[in-house]
C-alpha positions as CSV (number, residue, x, y, z in Angstrom):
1,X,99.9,109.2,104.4
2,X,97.4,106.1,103.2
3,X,96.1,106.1,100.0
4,X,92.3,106.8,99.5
5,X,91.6,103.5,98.6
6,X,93.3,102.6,102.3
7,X,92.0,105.4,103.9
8,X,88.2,104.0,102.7
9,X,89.2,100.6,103.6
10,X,89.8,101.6,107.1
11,X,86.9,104.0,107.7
12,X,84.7,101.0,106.2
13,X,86.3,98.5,108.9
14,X,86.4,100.9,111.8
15,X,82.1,101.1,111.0
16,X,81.9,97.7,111.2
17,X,83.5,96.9,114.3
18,X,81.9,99.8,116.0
19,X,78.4,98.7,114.5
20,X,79.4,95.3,116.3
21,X,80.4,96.4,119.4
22,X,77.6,98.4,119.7
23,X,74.5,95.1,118.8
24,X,76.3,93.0,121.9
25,X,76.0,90.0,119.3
26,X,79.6,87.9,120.0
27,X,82.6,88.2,117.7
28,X,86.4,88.3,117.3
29,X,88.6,90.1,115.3
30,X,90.9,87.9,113.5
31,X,93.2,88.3,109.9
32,X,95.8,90.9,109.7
33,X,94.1,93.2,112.6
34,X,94.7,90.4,115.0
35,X,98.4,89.6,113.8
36,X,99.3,93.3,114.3
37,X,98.2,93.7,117.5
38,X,100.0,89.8,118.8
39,X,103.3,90.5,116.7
40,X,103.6,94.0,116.2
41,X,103.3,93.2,112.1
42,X,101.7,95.7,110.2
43,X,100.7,94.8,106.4
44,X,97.9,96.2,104.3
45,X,95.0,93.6,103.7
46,X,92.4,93.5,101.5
47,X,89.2,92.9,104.1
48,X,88.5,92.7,107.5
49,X,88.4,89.0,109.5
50,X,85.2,88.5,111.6
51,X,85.0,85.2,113.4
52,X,81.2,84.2,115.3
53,X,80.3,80.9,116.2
54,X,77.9,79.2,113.1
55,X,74.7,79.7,115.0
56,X,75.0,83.5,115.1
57,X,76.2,84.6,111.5
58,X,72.7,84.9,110.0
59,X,71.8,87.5,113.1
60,X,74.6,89.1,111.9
61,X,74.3,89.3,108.3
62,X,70.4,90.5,109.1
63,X,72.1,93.2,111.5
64,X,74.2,94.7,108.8
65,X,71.5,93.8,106.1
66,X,68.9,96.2,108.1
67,X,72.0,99.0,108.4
68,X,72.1,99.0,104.5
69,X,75.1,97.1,104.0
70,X,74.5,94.2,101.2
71,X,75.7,90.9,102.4
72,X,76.1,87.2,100.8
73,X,76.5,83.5,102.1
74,X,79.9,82.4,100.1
75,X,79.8,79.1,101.4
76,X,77.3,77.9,103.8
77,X,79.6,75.5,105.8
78,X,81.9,78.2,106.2
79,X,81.8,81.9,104.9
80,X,79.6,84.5,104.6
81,X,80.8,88.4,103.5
82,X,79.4,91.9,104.4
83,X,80.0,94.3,101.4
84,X,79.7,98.5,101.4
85,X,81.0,99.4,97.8
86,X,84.6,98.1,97.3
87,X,85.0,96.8,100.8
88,X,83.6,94.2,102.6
89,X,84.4,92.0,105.6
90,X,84.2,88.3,105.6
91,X,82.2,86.9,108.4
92,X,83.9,83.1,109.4
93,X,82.1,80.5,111.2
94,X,84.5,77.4,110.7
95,X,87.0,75.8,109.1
96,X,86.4,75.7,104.6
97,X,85.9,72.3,105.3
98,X,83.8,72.7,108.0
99,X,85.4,70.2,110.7
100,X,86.4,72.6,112.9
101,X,83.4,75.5,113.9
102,X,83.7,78.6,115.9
103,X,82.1,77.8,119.4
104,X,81.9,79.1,122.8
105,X,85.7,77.7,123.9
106,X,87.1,80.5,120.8
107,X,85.1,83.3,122.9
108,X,86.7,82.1,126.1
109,X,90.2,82.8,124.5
110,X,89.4,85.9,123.6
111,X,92.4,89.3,124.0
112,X,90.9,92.4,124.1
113,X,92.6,95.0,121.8
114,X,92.2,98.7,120.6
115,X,91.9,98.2,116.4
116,X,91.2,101.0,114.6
117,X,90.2,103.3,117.6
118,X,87.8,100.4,118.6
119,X,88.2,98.2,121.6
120,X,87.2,94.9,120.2
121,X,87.8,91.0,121.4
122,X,90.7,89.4,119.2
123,X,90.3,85.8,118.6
124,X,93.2,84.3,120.4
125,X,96.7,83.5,119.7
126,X,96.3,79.4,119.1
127,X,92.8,80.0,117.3
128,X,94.7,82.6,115.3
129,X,98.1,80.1,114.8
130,X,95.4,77.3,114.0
131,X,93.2,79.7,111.3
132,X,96.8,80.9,109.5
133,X,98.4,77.0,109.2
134,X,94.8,75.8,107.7
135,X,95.3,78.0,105.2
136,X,98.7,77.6,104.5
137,X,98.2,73.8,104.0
138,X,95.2,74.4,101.8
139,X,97.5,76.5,99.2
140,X,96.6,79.6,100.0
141,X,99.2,81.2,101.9
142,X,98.3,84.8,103.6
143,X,101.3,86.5,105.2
């Protein structure tokens, strides 16, 4: 049985990606969700992976904004994060050093996927390959 704290997690996350199913705004899944689903890998995480092209982040910060949820630019060439309490989401729009941006070509190789009860579009398996070995070589290694 998860732990509250999980449990929370996970009703926070499935909100999110219903709430962005439901505005038609583009999106992928990416992060531990989308390693699941490609490997069969299950491990907890500590937020949910949103990837949108960089144009289209502030709609969606202003979409959750208006729902009540508080959100926050980390880094304006790359992150942005949707908070509700302890949780939040972060919302990625390119590489952290901002050579490689989200664009149309990641929506084209998009999977789609139940997560969470939610049929959602993952971002796909080289994008995904791609995100994980950037992150390894900048020293922060993620499972």
């Amino acid at each position: 049985m998860p732990s509250a704290s999980v449990a929370g997690a996970e009703t926070f996350y499935h909100d999110v990606l219903n709430e962005l199913s439901a505005s038609g705004m583009p999106f992928l899944v990416a992060g531990a969700y989308a390693v699941s689903v490609y490997t069969g890998i299950t491990r907890p995480t500590k937020d949910l992976d949103i990837f949108c092209k960089a144009g289209d982040y502030p709609r969606l910060l202003a979409h959750f904004q208006r729902r009540g949820y508080d959100v926050s630019v980390e880094d304006e060439i790359w992150l942005a994060k949707v908070h509700k309490g302890v949780h939040y989401l972060d919302v990625i729009f390119a590489s952290p050093t901002g050579t490689i941006q989200v664009t149309d070509n990641w929506m084209d190789h998009a999977r789609q996927a139940d997560v969470l009860g939610t049929r959602v579009p993952l971002v796909g398996p080289t994008e995904l390959i791609w995100t994980k070995c950037f992150i390894q070589l900048h020293n922060r290694y993620e499972g």
